[in-house]
N, CA, C and O atoms as a MOPAC input file, in Angstrom:
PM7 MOZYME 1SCF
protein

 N      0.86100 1    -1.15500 1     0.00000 1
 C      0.00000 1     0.00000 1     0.00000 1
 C      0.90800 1     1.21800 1     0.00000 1
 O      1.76800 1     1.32200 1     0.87500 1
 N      0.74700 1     2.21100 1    -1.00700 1
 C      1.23600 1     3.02700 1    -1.17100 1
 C      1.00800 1     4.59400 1    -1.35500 1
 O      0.85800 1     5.16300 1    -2.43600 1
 N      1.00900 1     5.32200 1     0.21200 1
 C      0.32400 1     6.75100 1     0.49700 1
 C      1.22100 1     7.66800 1     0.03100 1
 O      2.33700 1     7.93200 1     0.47900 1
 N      0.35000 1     8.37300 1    -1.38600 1
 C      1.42400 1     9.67600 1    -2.20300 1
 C      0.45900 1    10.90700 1    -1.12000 1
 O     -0.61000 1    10.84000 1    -0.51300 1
 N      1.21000 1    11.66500 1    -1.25200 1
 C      0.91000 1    12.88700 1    -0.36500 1
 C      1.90100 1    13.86000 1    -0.12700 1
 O      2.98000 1    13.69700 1    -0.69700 1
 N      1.73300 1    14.93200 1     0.67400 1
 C      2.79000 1    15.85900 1     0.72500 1
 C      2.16700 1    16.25000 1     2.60300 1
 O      0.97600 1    16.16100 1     2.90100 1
 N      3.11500 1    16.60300 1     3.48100 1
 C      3.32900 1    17.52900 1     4.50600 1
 C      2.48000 1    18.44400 1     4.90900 1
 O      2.02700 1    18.66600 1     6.03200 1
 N      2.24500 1    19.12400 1     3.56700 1
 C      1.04000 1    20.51000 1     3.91800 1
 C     -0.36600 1    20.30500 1     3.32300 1
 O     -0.86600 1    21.27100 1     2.74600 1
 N     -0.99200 1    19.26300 1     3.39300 1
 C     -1.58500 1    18.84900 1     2.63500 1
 C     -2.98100 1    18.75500 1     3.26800 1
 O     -3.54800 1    18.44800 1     2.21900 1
 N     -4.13900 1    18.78600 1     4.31900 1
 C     -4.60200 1    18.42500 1     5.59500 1
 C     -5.34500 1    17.38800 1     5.13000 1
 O     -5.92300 1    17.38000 1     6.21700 1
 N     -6.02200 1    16.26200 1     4.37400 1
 C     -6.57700 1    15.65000 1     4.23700 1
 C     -5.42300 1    14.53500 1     4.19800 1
 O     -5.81400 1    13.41400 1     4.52400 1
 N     -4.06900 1    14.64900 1     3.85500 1
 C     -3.04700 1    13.53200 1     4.15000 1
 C     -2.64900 1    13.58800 1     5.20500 1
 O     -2.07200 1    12.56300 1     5.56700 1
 N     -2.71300 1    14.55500 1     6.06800 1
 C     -2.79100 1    14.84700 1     7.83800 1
 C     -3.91700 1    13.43200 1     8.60900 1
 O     -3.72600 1    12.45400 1     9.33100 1
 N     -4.95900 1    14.00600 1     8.00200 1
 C     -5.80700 1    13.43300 1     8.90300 1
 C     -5.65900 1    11.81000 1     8.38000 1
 O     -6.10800 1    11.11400 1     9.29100 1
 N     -5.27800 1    11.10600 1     7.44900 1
 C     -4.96300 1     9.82900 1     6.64600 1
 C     -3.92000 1     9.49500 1     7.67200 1
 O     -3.55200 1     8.39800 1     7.25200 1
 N     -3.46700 1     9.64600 1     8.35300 1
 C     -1.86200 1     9.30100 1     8.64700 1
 C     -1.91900 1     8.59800 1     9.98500 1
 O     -1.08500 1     7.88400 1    10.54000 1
 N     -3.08200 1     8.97600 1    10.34200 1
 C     -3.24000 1     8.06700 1    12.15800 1
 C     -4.20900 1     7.05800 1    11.56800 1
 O     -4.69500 1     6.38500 1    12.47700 1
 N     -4.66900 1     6.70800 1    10.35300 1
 C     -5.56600 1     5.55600 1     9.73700 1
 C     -4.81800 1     4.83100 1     9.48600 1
 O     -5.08100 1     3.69900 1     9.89200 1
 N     -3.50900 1     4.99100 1     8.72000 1
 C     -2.59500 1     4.38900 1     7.95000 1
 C     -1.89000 1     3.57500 1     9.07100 1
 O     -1.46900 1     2.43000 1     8.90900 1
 N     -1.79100 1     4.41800 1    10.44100 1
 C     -0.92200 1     3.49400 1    11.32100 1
 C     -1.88300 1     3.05300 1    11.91500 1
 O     -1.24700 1     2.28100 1    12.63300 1
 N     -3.45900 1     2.82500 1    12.37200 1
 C     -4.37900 1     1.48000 1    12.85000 1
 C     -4.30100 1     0.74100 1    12.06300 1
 O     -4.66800 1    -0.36100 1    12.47000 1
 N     -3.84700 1     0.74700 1    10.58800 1
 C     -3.99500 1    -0.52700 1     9.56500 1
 C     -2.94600 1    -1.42500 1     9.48000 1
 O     -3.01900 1    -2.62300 1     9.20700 1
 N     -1.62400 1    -0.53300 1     9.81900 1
 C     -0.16300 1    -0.76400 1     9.96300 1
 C     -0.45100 1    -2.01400 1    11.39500 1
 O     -0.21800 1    -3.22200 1    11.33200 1
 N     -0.92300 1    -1.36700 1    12.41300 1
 C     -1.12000 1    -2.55700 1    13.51800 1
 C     -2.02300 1    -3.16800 1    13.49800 1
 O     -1.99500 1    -3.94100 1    14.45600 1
 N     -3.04500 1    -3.30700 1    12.80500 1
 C     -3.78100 1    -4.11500 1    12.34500 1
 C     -3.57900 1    -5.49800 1    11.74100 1
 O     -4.01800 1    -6.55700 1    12.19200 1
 N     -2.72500 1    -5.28900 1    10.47200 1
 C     -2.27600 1    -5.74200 1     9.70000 1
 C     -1.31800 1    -6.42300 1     9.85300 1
 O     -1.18400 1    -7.59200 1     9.49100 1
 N     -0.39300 1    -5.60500 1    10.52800 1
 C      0.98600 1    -6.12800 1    10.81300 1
 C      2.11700 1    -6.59600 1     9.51200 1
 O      2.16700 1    -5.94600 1     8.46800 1
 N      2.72400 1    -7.44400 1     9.68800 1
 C      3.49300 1    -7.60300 1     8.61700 1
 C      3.21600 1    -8.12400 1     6.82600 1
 O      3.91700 1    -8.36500 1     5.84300 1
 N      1.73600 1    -8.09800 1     7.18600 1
 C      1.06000 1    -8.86100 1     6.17800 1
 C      1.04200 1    -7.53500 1     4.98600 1
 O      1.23900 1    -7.64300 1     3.77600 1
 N      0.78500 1    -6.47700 1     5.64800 1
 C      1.28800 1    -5.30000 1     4.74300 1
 C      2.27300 1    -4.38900 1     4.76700 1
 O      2.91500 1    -4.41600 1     5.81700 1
 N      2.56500 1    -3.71500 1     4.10100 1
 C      3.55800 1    -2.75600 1     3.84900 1
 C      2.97000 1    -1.54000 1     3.11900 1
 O      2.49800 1    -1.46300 1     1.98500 1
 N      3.22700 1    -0.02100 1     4.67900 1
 C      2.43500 1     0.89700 1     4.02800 1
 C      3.56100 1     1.92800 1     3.84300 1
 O      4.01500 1     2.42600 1     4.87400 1
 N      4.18700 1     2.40100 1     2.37900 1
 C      5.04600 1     3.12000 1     2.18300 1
 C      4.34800 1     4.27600 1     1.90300 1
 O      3.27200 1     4.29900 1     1.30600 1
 N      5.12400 1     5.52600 1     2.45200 1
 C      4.61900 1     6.90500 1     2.34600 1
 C      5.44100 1     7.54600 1     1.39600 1
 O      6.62700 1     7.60200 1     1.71900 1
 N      4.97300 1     8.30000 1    -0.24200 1
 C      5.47100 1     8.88200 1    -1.07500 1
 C      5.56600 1    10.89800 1    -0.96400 1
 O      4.46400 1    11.40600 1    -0.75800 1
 N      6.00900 1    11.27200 1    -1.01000 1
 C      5.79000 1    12.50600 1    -0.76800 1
 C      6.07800 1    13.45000 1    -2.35600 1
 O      7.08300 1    13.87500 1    -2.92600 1
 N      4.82300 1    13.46600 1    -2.59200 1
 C      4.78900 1    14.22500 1    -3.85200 1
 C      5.75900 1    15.30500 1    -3.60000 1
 O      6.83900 1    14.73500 1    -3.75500 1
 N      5.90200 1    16.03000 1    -3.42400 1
 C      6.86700 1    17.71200 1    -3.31500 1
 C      8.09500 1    16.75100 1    -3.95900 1
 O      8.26700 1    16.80000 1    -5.17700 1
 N      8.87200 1    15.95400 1    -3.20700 1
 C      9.83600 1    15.13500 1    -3.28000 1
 C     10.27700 1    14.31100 1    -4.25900 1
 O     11.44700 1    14.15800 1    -4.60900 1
 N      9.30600 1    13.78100 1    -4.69400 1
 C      9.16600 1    12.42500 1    -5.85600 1
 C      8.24600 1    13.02500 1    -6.74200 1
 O      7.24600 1    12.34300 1    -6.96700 1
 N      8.33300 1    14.35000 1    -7.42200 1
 C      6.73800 1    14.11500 1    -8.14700 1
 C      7.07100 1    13.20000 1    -9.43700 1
 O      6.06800 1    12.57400 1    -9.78100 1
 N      8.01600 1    12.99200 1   -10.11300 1
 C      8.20500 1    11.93200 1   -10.80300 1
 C      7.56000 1    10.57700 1   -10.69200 1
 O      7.15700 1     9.95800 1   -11.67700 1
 N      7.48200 1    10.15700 1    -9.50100 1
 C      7.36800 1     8.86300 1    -8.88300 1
 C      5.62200 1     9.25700 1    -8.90000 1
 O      4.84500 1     8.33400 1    -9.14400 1
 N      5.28200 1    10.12100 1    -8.73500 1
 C      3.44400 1    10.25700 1    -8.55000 1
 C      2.71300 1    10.58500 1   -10.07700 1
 O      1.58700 1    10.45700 1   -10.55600 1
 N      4.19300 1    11.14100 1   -10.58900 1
 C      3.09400 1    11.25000 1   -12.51800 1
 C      2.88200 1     9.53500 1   -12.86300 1
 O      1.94700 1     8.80500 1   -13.19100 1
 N      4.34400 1     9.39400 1   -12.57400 1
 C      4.12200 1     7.69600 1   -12.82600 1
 C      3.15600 1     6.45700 1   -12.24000 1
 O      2.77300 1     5.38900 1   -12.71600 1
 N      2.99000 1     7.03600 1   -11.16700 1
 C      1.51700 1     6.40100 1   -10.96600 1
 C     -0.27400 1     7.09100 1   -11.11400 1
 O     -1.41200 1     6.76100 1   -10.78000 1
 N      0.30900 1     8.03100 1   -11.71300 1
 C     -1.09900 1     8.85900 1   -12.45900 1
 C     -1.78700 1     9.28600 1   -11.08600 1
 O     -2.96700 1     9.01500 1   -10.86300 1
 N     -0.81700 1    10.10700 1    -9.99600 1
 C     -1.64900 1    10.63100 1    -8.62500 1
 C     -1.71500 1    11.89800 1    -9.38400 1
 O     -0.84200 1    12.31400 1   -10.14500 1
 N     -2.89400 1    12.49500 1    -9.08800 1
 C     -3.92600 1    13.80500 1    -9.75400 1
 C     -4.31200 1    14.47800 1    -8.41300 1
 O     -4.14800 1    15.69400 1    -8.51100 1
 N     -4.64100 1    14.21000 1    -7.53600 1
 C     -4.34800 1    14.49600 1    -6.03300 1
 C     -4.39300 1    14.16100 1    -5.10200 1
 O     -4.74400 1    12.98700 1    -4.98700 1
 N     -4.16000 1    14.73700 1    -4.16000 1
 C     -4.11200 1    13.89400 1    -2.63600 1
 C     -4.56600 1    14.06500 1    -1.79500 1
 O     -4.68700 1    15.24600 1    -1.46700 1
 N     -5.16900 1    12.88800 1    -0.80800 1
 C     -3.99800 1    11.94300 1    -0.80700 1
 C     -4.72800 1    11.26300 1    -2.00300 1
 O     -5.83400 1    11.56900 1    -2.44800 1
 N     -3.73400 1    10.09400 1    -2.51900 1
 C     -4.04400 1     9.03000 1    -3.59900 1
 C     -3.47400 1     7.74000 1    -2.24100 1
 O     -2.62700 1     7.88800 1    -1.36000 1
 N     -4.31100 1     6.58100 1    -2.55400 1
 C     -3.54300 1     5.41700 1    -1.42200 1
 C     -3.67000 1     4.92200 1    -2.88400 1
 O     -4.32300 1     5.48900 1    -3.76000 1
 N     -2.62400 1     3.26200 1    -3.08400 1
 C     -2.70500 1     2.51200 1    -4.08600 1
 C     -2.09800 1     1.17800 1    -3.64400 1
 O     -1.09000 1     1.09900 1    -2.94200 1
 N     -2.66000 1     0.33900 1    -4.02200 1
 C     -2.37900 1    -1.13100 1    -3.34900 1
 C     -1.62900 1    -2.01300 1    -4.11700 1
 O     -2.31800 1    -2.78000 1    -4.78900 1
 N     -0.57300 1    -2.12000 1    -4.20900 1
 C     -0.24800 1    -3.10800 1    -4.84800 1
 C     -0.37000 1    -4.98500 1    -4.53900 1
 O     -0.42000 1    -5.65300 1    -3.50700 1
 N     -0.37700 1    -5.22000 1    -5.55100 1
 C      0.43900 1    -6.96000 1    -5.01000 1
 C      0.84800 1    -7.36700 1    -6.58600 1
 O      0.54700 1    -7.22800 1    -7.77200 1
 N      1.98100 1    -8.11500 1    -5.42500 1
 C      3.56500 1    -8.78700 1    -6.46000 1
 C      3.64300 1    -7.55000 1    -7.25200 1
 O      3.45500 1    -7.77300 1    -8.44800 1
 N      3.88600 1    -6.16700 1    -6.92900 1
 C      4.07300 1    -5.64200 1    -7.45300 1
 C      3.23200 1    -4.66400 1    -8.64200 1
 O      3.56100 1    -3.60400 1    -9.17300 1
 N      2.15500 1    -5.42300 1    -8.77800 1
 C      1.29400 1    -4.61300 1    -9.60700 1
 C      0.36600 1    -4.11400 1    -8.55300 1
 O      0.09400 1    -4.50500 1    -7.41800 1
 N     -0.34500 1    -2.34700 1    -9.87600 1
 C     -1.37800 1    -2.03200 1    -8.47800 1
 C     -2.52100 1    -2.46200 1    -9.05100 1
 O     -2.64400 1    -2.49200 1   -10.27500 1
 N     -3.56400 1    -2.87300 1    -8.13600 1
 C     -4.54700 1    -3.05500 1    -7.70900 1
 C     -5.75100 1    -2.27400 1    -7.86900 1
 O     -6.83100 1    -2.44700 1    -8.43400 1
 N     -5.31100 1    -1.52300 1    -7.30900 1
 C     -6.49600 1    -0.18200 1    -6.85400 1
 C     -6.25200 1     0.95100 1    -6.31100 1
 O     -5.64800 1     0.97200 1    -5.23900 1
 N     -6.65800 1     2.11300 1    -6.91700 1
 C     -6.57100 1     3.70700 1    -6.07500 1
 C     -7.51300 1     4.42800 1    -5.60400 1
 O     -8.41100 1     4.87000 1    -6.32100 1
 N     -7.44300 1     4.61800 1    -4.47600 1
 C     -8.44300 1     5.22200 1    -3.20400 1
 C     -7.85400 1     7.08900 1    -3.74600 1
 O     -6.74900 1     7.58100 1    -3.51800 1
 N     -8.81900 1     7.62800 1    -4.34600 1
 C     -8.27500 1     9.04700 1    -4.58800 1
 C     -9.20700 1     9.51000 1    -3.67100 1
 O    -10.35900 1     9.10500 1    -3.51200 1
 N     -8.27500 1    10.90300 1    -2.73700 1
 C     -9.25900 1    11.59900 1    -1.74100 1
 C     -9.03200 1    10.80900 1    -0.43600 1
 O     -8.45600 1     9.72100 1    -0.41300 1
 N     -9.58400 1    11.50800 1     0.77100 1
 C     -9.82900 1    10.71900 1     1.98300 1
 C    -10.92400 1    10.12700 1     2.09200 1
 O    -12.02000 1    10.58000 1     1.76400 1
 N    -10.62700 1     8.77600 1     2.69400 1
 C    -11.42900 1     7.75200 1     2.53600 1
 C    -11.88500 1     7.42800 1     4.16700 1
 O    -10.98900 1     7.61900 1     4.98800 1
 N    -13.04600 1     7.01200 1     4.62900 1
 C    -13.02800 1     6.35400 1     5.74900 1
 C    -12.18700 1     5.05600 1     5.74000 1
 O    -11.77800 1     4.52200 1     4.71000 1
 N    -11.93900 1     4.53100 1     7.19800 1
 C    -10.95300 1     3.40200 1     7.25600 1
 C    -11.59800 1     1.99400 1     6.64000 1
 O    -10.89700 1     1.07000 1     6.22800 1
 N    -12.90600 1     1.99000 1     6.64800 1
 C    -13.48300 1     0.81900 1     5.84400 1
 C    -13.45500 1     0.71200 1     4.85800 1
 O    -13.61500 1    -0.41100 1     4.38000 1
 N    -13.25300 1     1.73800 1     4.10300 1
 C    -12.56200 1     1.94100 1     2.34500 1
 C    -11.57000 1     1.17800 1     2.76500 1
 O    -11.82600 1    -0.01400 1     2.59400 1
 N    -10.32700 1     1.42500 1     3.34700 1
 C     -8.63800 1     0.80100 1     2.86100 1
 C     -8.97300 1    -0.35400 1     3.44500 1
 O     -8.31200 1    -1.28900 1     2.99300 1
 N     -9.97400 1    -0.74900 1     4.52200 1
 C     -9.97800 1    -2.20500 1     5.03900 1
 C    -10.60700 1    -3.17000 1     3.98000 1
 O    -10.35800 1    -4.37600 1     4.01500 1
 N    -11.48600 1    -2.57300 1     2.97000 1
 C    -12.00100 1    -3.20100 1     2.61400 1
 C    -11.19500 1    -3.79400 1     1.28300 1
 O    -11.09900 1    -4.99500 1     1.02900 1
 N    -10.64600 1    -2.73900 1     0.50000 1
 C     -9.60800 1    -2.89300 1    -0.47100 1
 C     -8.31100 1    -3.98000 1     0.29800 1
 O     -7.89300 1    -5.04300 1    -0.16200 1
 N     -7.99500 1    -3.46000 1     1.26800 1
 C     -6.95500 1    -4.98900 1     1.67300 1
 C     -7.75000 1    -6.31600 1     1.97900 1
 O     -7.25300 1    -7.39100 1     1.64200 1
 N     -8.57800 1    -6.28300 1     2.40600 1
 C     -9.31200 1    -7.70000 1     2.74700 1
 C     -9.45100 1    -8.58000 1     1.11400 1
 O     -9.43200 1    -9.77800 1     0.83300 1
 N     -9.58300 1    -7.41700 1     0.33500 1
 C    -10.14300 1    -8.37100 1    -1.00800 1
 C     -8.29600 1    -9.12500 1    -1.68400 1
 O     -8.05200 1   -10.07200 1    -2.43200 1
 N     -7.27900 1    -8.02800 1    -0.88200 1
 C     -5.84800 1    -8.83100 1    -1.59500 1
 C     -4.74400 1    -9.22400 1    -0.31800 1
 O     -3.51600 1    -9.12800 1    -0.33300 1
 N     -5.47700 1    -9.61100 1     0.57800 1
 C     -4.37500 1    -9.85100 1     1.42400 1
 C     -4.86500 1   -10.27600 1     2.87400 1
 O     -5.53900 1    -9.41300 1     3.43600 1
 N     -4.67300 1   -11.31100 1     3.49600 1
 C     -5.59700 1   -11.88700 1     4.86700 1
 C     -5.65000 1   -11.54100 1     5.46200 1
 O     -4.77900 1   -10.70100 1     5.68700 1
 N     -6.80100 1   -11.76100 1     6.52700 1
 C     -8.14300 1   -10.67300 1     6.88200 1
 C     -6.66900 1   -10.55300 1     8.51000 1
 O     -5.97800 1   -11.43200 1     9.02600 1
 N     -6.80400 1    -8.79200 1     8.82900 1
 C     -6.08100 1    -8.48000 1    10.00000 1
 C     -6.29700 1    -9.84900 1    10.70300 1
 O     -7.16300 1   -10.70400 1    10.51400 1
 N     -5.46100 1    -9.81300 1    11.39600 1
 C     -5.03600 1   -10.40100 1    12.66200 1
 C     -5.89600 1   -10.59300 1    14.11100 1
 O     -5.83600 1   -11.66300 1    14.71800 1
 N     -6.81600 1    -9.29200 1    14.67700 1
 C     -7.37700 1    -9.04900 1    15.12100 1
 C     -8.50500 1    -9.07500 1    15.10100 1
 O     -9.16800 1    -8.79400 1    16.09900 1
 N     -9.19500 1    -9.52800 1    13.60100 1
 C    -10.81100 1   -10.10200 1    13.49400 1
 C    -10.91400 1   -11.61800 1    13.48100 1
 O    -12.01700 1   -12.16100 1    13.40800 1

């Protein structure tokens, strides 16, 4: 799972304490890397982020799916449940 975003951004503000209940949720079963457009915008044309936040899921490497905008946490739970086993904690 892969959160493009930037610092000054407030809707990738408020994403960022979701990202870490999913992180312990999840645990090692995922991997949530944080992209920072300002930084990489190369790396965000290339995944066609238009704005943010964008989340995008990969597996084996390909993506999956993109959550554009802030999402409630049952959006990203629900997108990982369909590619990757169900948290730990249900």
């Amino acid at each position: 799972m892969v959160d493009f975003g930037a610092p000054w951004c407030p809707p990738c503000k408020v994403l960022l304490p979701l990202l870490e209940e999913l992180h312990q949720e999840y645990g090692d079963t995922v991997s949530i890397l944080k992209v920072n457009c300002d930084e990489l915008p190369e790396l965000a044309a290339e995944a066609g982020v238009m704005s943010m936040p964008t989340v995008i899921v990969f597996k084996e490497g390909q993506p999956m799916e993109k959550l554009v905008g802030l999402r409630p946490k049952s959006a990203y739970q629900g997108v990982l449940n369909k590619y990757v086993l169900t948290p730990s904690i249900l």
